[in-house]
VOBA-1610 file (N, C-alpha, C; in pm, whole numbers, padded with zeros to 5 digits, always signed):
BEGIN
Unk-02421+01791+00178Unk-02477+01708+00281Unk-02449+01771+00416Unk-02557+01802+00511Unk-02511+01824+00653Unk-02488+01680+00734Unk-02383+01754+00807Unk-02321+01658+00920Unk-02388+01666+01053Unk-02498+01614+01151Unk-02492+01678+01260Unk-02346+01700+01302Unk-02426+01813+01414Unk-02248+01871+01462Unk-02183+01753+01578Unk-02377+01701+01649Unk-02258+01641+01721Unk-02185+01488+01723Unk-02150+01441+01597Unk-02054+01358+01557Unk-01992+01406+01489Unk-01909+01548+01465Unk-01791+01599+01414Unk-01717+01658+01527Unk-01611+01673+01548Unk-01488+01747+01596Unk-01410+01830+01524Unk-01406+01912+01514Unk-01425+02036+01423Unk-01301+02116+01476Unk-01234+02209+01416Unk-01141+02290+01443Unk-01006+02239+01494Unk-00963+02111+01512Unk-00841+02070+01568Unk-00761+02112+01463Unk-00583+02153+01543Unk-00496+02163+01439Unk-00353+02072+01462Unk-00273+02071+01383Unk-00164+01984+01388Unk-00027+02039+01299Unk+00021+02071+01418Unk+00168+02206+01319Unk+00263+02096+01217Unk+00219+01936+01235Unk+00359+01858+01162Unk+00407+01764+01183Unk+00439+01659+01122Unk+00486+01529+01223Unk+00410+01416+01267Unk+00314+01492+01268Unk+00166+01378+01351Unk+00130+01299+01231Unk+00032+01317+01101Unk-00002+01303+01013Unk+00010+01294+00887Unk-00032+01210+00791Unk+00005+01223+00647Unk-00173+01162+00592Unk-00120+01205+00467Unk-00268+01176+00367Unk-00284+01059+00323Unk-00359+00979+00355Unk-00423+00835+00377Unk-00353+00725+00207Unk-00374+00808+00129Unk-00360+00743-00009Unk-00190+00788-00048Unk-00174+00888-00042Unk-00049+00944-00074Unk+00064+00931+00045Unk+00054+00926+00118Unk+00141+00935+00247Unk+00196+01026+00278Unk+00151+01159+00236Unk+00204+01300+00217Unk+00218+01384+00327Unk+00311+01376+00399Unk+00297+01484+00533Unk+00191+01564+00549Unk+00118+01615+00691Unk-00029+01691+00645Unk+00049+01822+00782Unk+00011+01911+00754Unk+00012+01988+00859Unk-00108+02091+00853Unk-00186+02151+00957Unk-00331+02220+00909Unk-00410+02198+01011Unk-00486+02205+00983Unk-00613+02196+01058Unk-00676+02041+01023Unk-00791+02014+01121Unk-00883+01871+01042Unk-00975+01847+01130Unk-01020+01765+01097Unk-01173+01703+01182Unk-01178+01587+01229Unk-01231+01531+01294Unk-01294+01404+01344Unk-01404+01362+01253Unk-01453+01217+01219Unk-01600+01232+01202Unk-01584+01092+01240Unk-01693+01021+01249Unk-01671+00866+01293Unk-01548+00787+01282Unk-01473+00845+01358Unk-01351+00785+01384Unk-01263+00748+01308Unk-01295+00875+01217Unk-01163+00891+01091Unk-01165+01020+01075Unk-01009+01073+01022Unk-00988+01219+01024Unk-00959+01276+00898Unk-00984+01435+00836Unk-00997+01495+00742Unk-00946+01598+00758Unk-00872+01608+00625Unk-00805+01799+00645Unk-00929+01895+00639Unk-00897+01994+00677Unk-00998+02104+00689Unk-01034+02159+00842Unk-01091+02267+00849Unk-01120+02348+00943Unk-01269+02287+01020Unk-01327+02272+00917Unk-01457+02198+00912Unk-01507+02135+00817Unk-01590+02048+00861Unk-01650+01928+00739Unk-01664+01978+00595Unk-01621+01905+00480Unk-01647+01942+00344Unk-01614+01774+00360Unk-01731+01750+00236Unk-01755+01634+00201Unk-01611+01571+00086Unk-01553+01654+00066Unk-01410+01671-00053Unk-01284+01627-00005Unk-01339+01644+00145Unk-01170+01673+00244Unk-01096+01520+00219Unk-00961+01531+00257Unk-00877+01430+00180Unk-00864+01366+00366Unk-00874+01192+00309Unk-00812+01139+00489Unk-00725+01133+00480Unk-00662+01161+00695Unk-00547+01171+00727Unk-00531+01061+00830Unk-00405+01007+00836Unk-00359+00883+00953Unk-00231+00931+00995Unk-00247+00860+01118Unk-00159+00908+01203Unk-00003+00868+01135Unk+00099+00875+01190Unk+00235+00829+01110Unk+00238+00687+01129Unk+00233+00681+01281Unk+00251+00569+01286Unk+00156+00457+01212Unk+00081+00467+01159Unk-00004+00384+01049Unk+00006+00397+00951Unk+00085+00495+00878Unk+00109+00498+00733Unk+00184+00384+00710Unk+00188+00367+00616Unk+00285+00290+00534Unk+00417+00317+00461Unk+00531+00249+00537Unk+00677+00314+00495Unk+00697+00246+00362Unk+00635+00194+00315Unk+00667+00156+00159Unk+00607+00271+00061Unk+00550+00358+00114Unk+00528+00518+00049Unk+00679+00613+00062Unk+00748+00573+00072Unk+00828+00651+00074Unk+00962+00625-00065Unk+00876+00563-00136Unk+00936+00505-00232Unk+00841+00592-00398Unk+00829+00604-00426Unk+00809+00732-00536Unk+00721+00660-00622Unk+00791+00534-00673Unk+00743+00441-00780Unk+00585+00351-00707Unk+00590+00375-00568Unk+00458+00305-00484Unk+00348+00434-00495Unk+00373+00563-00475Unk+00291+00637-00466Unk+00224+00693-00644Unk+00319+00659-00699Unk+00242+00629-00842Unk+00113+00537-00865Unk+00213+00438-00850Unk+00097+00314-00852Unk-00039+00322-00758Unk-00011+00358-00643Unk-00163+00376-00585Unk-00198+00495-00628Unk-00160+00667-00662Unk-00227+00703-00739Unk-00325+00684-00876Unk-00203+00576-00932Unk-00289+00514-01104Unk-00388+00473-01067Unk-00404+00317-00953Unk-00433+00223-00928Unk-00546+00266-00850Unk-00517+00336-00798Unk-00661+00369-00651Unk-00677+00277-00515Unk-00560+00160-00531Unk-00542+00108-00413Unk-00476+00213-00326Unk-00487+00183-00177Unk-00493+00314-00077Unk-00370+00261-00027Unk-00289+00300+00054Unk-00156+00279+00149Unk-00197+00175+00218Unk-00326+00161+00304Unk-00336+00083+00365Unk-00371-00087+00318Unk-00358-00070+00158Unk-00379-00187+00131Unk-00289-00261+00079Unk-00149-00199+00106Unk-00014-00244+00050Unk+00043-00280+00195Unk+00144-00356+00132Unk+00225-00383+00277Unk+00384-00392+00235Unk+00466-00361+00320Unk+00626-00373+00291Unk+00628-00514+00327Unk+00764-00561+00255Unk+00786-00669+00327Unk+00957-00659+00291Unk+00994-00704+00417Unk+01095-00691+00488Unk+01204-00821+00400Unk+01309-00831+00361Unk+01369-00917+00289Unk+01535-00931+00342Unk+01574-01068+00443Unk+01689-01034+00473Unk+01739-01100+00400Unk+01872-01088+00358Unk+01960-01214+00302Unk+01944-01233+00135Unk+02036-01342+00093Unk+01983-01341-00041Unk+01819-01451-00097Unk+01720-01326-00179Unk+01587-01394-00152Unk+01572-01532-00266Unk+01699-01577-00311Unk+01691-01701-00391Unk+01809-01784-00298Unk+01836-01764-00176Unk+01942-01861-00135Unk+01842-02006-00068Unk+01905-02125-00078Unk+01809-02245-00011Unk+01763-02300-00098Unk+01618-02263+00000Unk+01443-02321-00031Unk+01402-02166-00162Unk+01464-02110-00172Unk+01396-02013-00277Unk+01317-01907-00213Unk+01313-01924-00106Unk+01193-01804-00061Unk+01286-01720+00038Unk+01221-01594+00022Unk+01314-01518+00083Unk+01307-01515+00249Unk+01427-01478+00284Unk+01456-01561+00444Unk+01367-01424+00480Unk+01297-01476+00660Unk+01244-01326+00691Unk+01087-01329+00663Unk+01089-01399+00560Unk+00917-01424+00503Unk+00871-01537+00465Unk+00760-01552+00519Unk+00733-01683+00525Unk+00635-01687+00395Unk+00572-01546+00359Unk+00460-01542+00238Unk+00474-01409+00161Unk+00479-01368+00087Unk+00485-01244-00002Unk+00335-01232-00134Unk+00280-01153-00115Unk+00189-01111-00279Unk+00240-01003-00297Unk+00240-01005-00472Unk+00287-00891-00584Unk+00183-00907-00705Unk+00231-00769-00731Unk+00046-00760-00837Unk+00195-00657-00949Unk+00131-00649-01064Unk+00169-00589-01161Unk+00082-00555-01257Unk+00117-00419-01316Unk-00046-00354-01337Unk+00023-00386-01486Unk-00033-00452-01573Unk-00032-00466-01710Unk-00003-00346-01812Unk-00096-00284-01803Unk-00134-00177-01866Unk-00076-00053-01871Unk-00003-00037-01793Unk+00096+00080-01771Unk+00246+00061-01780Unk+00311+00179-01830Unk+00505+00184-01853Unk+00527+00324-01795Unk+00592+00298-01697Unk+00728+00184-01669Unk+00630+00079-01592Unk+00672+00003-01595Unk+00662-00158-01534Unk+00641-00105-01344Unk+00499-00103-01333Unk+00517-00135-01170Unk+00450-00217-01089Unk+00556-00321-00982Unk+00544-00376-00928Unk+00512-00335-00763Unk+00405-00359-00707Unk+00413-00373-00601Unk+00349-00519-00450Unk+00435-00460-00365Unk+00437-00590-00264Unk+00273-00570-00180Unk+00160-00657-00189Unk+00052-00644-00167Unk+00041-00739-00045Unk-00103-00702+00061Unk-00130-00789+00114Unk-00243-00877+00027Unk-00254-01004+00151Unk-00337-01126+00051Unk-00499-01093+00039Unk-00586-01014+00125Unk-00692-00953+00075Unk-00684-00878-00067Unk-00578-00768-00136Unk-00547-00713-00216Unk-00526-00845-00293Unk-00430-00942-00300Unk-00388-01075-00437Unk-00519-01125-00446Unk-00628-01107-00366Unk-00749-01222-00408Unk-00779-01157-00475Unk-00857-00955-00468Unk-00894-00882-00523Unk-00869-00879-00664Unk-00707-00897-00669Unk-00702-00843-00833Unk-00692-00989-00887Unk-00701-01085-00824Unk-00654-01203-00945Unk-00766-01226-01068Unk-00888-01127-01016Unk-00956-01180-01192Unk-00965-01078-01240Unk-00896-00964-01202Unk-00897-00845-01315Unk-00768-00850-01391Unk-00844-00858-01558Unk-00743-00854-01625Unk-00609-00752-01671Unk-00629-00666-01562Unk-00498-00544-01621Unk-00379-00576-01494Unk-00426-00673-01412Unk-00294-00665-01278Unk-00228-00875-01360Unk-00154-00844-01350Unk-00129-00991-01302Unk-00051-00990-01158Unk-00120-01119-01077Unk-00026-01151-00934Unk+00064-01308-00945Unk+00125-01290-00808Unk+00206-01359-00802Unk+00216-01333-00632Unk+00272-01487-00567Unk+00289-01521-00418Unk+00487-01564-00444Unk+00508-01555-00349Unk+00642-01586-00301Unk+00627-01688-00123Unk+00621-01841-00200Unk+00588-01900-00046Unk+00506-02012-00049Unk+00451-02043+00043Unk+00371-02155+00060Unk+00238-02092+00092Unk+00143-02136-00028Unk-00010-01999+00012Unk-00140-02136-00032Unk-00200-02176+00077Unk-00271-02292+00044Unk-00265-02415-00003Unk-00080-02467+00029Unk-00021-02580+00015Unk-00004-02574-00132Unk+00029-02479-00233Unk+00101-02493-00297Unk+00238-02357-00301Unk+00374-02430-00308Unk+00468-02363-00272Unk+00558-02290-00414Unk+00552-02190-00408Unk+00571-02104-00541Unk+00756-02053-00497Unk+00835-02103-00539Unk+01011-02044-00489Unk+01023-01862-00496Unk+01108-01835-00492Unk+01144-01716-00530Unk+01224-01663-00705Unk+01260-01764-00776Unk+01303-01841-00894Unk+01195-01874-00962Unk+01092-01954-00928Unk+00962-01988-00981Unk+00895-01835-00978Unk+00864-01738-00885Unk+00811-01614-00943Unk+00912-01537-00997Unk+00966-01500-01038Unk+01120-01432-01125Unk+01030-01487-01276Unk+01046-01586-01310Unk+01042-01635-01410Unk+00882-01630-01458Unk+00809-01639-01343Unk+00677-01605-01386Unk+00594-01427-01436Unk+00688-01308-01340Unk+00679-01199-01345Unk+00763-01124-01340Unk+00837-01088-01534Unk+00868-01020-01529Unk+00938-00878-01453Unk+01050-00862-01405Unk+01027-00714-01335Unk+01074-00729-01205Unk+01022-00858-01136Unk+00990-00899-00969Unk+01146-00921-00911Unk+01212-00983-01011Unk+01343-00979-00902Unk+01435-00855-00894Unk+01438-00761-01010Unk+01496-00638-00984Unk+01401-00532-00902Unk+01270-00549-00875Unk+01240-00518-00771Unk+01236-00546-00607Unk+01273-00677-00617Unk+01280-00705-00474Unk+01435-00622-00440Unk+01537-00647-00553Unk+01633-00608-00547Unk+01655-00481-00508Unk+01629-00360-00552Unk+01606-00259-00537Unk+01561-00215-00404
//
């Protein structure tokens, strides 16, 4: 496919630090492009080229080994996961973990080892009717309130992962 040239930016480079690969979160250093306001490794346009985001938009829950699996298996992208931050103990109280007021987790059925990851709620609507993820909320999500004890017991896996 040709690109006109003039909506590409072509030849920029980046020695390190700036960038990582959109799905993987993989440090990028190289060359890349512009094209409608998303960027690609390469010198110039190839329709193949892998996207790149800046650091500050990656996602620090890629830095976890067992996440970059799963969105490899999975084909969900970095940007469709989210960390979530957990202070304190996440069964002390009310059951929900202090710090968060809402949590989604998806678990891909179909695959061993067992992986869990912490999703946003566009992603929990997505997979709730495909049958290879099962999800689960931690919280109050449309006035019904799910504990942190109540998902433990519902998914397998979930509290030695929050743990972890």
């Amino acid at each position: 496919m040709r690109v006109p040239s003039n909506i590409i930016q072509t030849g920029k480079y980046t020695s390190g630090g700036e960038f990582v690969e959109k799905l993987t979160n993989k440090p990028y250093q190289g060359y890349y492009y512009e094209l409608n306001d998303s960027l690609y490794t390469g010198k110039e346009y190839n329709g193949n080229a892998i996207e790149i985001i800046k650091i500050k938009e990656s996602n620090s829950l890629f830095n976890n080994l067992k996440t970059v699996l799963f969105s490899t298996i999975s084909g969900i992208s970095s940007q469709s996961l989210s960390s979530v931050i957990i202070k304190g103990n996440p069964t002390a109280n009310d059951g929900i973990p202090h710090g968060v007021n809402l949590s989604f987790y998806s678990k891909q059925l179909n695959f061993t080892p067992i992986l869990i990851k912490s999703i946003n709620e566009n992603t929990y609507i997505s997979l709730q009717k495909n049958a290879i993820y099962q999800t689960i909320y931690i919280g109050d999500y449309k006035g019904n309130i799910i504990t942190a004890d109540q998902a433990y017991s519902q998914m397998v896996g979930l509290e030695t992962f929050l743990e972890g």
